[in-house]
C-alpha positions as CSV (number, residue, x, y, z in Angstrom):
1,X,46.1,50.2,-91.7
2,X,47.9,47.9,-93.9
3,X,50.6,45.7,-92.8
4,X,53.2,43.6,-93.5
5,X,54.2,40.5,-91.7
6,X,57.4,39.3,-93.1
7,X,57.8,35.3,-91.6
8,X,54.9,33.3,-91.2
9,X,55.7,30.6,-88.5
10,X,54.0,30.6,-84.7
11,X,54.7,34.4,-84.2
12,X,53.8,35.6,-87.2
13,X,50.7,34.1,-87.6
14,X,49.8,34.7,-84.4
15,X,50.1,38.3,-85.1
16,X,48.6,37.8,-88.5
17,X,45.1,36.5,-87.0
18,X,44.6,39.4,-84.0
19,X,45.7,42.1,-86.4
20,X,44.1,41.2,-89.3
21,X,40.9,41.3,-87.9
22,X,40.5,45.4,-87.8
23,X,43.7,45.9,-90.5
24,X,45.1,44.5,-93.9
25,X,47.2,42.2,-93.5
26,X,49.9,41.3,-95.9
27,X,51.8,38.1,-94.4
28,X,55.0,37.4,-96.6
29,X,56.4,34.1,-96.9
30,X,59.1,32.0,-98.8
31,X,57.2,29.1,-100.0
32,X,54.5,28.9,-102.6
33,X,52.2,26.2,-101.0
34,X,51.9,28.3,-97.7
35,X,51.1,31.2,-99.6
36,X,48.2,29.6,-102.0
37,X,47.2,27.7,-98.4
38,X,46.6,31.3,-96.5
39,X,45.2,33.2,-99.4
40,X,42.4,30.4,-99.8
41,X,41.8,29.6,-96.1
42,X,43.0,32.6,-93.9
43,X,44.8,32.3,-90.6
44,X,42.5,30.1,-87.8
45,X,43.7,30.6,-84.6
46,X,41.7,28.6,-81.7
47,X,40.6,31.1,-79.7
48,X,38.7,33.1,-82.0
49,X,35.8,32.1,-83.6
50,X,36.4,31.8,-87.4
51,X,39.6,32.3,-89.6
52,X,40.7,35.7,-90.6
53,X,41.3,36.5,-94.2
54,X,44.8,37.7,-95.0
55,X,46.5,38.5,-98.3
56,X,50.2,36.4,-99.0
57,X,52.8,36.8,-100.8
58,X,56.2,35.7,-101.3
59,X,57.5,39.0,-101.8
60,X,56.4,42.6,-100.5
61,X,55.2,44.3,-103.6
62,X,52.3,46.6,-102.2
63,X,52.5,49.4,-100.1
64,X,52.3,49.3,-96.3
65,X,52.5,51.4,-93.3
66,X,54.7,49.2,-91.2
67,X,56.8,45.7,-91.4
68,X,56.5,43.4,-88.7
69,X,59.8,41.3,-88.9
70,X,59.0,37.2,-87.2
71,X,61.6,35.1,-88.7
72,X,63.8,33.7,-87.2
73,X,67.4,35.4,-86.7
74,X,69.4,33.6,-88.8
75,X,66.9,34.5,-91.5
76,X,67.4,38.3,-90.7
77,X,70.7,39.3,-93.0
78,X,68.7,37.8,-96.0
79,X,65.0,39.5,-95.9
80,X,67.2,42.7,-95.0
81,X,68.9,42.8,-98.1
82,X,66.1,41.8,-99.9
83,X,64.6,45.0,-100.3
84,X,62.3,45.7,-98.1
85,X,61.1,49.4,-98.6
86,X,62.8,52.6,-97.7
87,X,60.5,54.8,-95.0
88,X,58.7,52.2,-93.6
89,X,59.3,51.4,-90.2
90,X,60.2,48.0,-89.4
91,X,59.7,46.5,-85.9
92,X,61.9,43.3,-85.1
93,X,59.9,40.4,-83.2
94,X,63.0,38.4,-82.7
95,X,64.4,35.9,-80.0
96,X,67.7,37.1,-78.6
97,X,70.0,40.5,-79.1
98,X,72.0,40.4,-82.5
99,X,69.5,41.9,-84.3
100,X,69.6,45.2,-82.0
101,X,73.2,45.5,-83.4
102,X,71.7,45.4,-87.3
103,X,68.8,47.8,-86.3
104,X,70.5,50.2,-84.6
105,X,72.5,51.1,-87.3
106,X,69.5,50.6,-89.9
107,X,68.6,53.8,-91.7
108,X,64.9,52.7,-91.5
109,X,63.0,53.8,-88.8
110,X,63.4,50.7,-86.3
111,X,61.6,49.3,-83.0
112,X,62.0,46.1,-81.5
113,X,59.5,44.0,-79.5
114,X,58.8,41.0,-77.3
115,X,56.4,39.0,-77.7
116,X,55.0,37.1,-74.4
117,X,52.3,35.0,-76.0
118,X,52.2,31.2,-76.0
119,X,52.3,30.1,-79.7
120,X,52.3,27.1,-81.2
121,X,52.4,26.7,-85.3
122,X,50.4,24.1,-86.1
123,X,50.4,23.8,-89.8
124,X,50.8,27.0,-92.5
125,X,47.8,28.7,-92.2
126,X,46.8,27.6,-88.5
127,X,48.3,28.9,-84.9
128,X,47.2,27.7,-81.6
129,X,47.4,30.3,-79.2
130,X,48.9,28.4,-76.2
131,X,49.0,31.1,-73.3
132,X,47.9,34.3,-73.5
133,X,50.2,37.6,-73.1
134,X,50.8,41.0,-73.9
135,X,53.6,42.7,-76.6
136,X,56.0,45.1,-75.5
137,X,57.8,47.8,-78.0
138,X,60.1,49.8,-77.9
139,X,62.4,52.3,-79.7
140,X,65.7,51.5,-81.2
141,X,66.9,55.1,-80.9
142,X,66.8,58.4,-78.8
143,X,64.3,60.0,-81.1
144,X,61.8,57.6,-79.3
145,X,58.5,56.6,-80.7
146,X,57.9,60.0,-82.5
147,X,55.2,59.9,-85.2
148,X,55.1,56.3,-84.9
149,X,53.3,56.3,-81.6
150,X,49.8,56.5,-82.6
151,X,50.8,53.9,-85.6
152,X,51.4,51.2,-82.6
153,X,48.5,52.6,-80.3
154,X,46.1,51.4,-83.3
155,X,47.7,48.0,-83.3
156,X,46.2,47.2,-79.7
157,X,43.1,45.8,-78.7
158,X,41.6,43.9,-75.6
159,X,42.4,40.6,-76.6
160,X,45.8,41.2,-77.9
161,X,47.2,44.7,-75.7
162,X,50.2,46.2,-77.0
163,X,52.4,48.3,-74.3
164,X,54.9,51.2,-75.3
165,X,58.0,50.8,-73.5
166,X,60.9,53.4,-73.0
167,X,63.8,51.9,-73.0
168,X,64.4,48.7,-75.6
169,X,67.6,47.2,-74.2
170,X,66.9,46.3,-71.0
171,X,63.2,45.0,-72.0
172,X,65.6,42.5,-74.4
173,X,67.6,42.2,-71.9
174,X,65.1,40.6,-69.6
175,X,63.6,38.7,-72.8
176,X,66.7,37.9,-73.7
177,X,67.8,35.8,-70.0
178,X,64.4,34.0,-69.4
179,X,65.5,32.5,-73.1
180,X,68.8,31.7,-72.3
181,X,67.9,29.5,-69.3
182,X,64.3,28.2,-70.3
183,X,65.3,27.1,-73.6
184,X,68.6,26.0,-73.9
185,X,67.9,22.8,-71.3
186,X,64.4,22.3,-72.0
187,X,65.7,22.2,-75.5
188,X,69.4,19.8,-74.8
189,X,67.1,17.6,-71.9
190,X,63.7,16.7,-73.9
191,X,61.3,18.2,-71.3
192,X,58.6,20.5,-70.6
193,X,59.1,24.1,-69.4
194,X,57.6,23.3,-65.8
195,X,60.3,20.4,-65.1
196,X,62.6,23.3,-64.7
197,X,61.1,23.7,-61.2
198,X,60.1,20.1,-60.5
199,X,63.6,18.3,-61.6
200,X,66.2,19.4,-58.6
201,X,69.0,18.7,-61.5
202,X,68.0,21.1,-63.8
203,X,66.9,23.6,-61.6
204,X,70.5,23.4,-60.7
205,X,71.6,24.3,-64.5
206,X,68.9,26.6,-64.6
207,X,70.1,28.7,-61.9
208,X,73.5,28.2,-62.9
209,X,72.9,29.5,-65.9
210,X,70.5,32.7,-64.7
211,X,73.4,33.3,-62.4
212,X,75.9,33.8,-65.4
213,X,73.5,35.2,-67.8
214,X,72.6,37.9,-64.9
215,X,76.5,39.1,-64.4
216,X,77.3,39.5,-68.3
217,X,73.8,41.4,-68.4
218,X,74.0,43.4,-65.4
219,X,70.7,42.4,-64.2
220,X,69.5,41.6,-60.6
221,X,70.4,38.1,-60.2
222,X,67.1,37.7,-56.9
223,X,64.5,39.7,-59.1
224,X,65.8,37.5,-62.3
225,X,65.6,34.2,-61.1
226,X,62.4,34.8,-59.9
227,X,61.2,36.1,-62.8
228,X,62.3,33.0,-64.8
229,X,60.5,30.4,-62.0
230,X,57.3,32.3,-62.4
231,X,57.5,32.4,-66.1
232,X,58.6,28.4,-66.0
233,X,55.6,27.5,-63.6
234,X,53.2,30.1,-66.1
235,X,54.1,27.9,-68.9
236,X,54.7,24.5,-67.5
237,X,52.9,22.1,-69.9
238,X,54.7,24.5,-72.8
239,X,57.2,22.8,-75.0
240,X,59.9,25.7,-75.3
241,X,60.5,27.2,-79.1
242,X,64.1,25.8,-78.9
243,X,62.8,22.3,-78.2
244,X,60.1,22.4,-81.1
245,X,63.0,23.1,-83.5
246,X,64.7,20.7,-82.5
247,X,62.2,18.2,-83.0
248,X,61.0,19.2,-86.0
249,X,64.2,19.2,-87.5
250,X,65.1,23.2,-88.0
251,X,67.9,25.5,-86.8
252,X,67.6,26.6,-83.4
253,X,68.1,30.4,-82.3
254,X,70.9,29.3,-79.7
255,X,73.6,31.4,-81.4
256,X,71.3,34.6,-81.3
257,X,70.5,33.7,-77.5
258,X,72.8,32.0,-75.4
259,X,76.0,32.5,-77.9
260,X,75.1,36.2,-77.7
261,X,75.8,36.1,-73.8
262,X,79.1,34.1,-75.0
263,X,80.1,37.0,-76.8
264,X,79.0,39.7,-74.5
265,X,80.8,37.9,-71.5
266,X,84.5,38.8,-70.1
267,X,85.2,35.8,-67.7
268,X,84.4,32.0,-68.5
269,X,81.0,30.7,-68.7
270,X,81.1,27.0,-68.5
271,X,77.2,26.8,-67.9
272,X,77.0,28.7,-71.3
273,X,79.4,27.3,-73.0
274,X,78.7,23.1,-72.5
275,X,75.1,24.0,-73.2
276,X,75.5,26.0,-76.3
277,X,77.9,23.2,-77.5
278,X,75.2,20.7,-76.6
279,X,72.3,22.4,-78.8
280,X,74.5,22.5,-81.4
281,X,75.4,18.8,-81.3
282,X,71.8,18.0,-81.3
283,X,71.4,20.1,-84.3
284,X,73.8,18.0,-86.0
285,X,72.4,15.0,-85.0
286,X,68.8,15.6,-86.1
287,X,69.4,17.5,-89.0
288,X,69.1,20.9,-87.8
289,X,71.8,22.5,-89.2
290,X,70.2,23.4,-92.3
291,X,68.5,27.1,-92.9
292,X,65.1,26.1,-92.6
């Protein structure tokens, strides 16, 4: 099968490697030194054994049989209008909701996914794979997976399982909360993902947060909370994505993850709002408010 892997940071690499193994892979990206870097040297990836080839591009000229979509959301609109082609179906790998709006009204054939890997980029043609997960997908509209089904069956294998899902807003619903608390104050308060639990403070905000997150969602506020503590302990010596943007200077995804829940909400959310406001100061501050 040939694919194409449009966004070539953590995720997308991280895809790149397992899949390229047994397909062609096609990773797209937007600057010409990661390109020439993964066409000479592959994609290594420390937990298998030796780097797999890949072809790059910075634009998707060759025919595929599916689009796997990893940048970040703020980088949606543009590689959306950049024409991609017509017929192929595209699956969205993206933090956050907005981009189910986009899809769902996409005349493409569109599924969306989570992603519950550990990644961690560590340079343009190198991923470390920092806890090891599974990839959920699911179908943006009522005609379900249809003749796409047995195009994502062939995607899975042992190492890297891929599980069908029925219903694809409430698994980004789900995805969508553990974000909006584990990221946002690892992110504002400089610390690992298992301080959550060990810090009484901010398992305070945490819960505050998972609290109003859970009533704009309509989701199970017990089942939730424990969901997010088991994923926090899981990941504990994890940096959280949000934090690792922040440190290395880029946009965050806090708009498309707790300003979504803004949005969606009818009653105040001071919780949400201080710490969306505080993401966004520290974006200013270290020079993330650029469209890296």
């Amino acid at each position: 099968m040939k694919i194409g892997i449009v966004g070539a940071g953590a995720v997308g690499l991280l895809a790149g490697a397992y899949l390229g193994r047994h397909h062609e892979v096609h990773m797209i990206v937007r600057r010409e030194e990661q390109r020439r870097m993964l066409t000479k040297n592959g994609i290594a990836c420390d937990t298998l054994e030796s780097p797999v080839p890949v072809k790059a591009s910075c634009s998707l000229d060759e025919e595929v049989d599916l689009i796997l979509l990893t940048v970040k959301q703020h980088h949606l609109p543009d590689v959306l209008d950049d024409g991609l082609p017509a017929g192929v179906p595209l699956l969205f790998l993206q933090n956050g909701m907005t981009h189910y709006r986009r899809a769902s009204i996409d005349p493409r054939p569109c599924f969306t996914g989570i992603v519950e890997h550990g990644a961690r980029k560590e340079n343009d043609c190198s991923v470390r794979h920092t806890g090891k997960g599974v990839m959920r997908i699911a179908p943006l509209t009522d005609e379900g997976f249809g003749v796409y089904r047995r195009l994502f069956e062939a995607l899975a294998e042992e190492d890297f399982p891929i599980y069908l899902e029925g219903r694809a807003e409430t698994m980004l619903k789900k995805k969508l909360l553990v974000n909006a608390v584990i990221n946002p104050v690892t992110a504002v308060f400089k610390v690992r993902n298992g301080e959550l639990l060990t810090n009484p403070y901010l398992s305070d905000i945490a819960r505050k947060l998972c609290e109003e997150a859970c009533d704009v969602l309509s989701l199970s506020f017990p089942d939730e909370w424990d969901r997010v503590c088991r994923i926090a302990e899981k990941t504990g010596s994890n940096h959280s994505s949000m934090l690792v943007d922040l440190m290395e200077g880029r946009q965050t995804e806090v708009d498309a993850i707790s300003g979504y829940i803004l949005e969606e909400g009818t009653r105040p959310l001071p919780y949400h709002e201080f710490i969306v406001t505080a993401v966004r100061a520290i974006e200013w501050e270290e020079g993330g408010n650029t469209n890296e």
